[in-house]
N, C-alpha and C positions, 0 to 999 in steps of 0.2 A: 673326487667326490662323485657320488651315486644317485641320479636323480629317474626315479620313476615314474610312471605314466601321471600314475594317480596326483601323482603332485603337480604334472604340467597341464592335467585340463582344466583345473579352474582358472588359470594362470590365461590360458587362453581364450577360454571363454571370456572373461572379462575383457582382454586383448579385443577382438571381438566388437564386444558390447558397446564400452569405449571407442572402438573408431567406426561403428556405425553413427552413432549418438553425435560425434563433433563434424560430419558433414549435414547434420538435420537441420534447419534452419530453423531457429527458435519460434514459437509459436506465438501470435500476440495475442495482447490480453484480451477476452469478450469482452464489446462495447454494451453498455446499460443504454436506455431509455433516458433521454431527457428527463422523464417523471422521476425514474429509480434514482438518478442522480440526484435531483434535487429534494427526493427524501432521504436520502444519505446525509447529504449535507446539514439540511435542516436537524437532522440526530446528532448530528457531531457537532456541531455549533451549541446545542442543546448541552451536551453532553460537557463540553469545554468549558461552558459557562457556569454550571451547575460545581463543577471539580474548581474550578479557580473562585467563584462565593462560599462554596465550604471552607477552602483553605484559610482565607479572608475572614471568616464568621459573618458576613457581611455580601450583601449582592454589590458589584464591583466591578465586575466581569462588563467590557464592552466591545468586547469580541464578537465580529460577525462575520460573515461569508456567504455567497451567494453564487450556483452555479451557471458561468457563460454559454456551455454548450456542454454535453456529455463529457468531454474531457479537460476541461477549464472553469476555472473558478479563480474569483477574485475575491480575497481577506483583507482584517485590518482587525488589528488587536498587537496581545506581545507577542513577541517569539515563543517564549514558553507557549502560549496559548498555538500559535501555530504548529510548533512541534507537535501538541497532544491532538489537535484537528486532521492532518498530515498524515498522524500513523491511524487514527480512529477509521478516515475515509479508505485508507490504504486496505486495511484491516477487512471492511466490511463491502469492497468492492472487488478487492482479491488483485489491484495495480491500482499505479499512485494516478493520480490527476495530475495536468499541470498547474501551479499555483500561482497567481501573480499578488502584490501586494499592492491592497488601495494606495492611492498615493490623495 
C-alpha cells in the first residue's frame, strides 16, 4: 500500500493540533457580578414558574431560588422545576452554578 504526502499532512496536522490542545489546561468559566447573577436567576425562576402554570392551566408553580454568592444558589420546588431552572441559568450564564436544595 501507497500512501502520499498529500494524504499524511492533514493527518498530522491534526496530530499536532490535538497534542497541543490536551496539555492546555482548561479555561474556567467568567465569573458574573453578584447583580448579573441575581437577575439571571430571578429570569429563570420567572421563566420555570410561568412554563410549569401553563402546563397546569392554573398558577401552581411554587418554585423559588435565590442567589448566595456569584456561584451558589439555593432552590426549592420539584425536580422537574429544577431541571428546567439548571439548564435556563446554565444556558444564559455560559457554566452551571452550584445548586443546593432548601431544606
Amino acid at each position: 500500500m501507497r500512501v502520499n504526502r498529500h494524504q499524511i499532512a492533514p493527518v498530522l496536522v491534526l496530530a499536532i493540533i490535538l497534542s497541543a490542545s490536551a496539555g492546555a489546561a482548561p479555561q474556567p468559566p467568567p465569573q458574573r457580578s453578584q447583580a448579573t447573577v441575581d437577575r439571571i436567576v430571578s429570569l429563570c425562576v420567572e421563566r420555570v414558574r410561568k412554563e410549569t402554570d401553563k402546563k397546569a392551566r392554573k398558577r401552581v408553580s411554587t418554585f423559588d431560588a435565590f442567589a448566595k454568592s456569584e456561584t451558589a444558589v439555593v432552590w426549592y420546588g420539584t425536580q422537574k422545576e429544577y431541571g428546567r431552572f439548571k439548564k435556563c441559568t446554565t444556558d444564559l450564564l455560559g457554566y452551571p452554578l452550584v445548586m443546593k436544595e432548601a431544606k
